[in-house]
N, C-alpha and C positions, 0 to 999 in steps of 0.2 A: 504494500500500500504506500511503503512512504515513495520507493520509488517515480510514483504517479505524481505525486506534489509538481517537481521541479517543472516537469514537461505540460502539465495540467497551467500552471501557471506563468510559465511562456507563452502558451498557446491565448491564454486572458489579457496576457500583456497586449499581441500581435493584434488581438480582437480589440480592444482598448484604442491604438493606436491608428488600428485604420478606422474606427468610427469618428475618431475624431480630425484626422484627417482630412473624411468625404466633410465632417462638418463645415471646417474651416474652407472647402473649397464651395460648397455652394454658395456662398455669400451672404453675408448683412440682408435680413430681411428689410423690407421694405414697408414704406409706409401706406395703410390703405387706402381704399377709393376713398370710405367715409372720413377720412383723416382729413385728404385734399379738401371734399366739400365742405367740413366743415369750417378750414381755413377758408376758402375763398369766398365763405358765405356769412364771416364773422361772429360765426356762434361758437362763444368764448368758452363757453361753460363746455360744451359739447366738447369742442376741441382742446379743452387740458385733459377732461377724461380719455378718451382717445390719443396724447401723448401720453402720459401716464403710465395706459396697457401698452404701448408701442417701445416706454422704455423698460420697462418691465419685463418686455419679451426679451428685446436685446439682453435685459442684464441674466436672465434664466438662462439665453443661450453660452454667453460668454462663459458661465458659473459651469456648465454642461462642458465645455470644449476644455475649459482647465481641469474642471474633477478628472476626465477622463484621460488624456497627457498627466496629471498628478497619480492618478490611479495605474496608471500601466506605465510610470517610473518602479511604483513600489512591486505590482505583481513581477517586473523583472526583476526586482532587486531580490523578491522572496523567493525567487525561482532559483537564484545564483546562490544565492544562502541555504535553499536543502539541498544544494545537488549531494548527493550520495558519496561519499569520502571512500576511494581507492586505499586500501592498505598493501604494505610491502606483501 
């Protein structure tokens, strides 16, 4: 069983690293249709709620693309630290 550790948690690492990679490459969401209309239609009220959710998102995704780079630093670091010790 322990043998399974090392290679279990490379494999978490790799899956870690490429989700957050596609993240990083889709791009910065965007702001919505109702976002624009409500700026160009000066309904104030409407449109800080609508910033709000919009930065909101952003900061959820940013928090998501670090956890997941911070997460699959350690699953490799746990990985290297059970590997299985060779004796003479």
């Amino acid at each position: 069983m322990k043998r399974l550790i090392s290679p279990c948690c490379l494999l978490l690492a790799l899956a870690m690293f490429v989700a957050a990679f596609a993240l990083v490459t889709i791009g910065r969401p965007d702001a919505s249709f109702e976002l624009h209309r409500a700026r160009v239609q000066s309904d104030d009220a409407y449109r800080e709620l609508l910033e709000q959710q919009f930065v909101r998102h952003q900061r959820r995704r940013t928090v998501l693309i670090v956890s997941l780079f911070a997460l699959g630093v350690l699953a490799a670091v746990g990985a290297f630290v059970t590997l299985p010790s060779r004796g003479p």
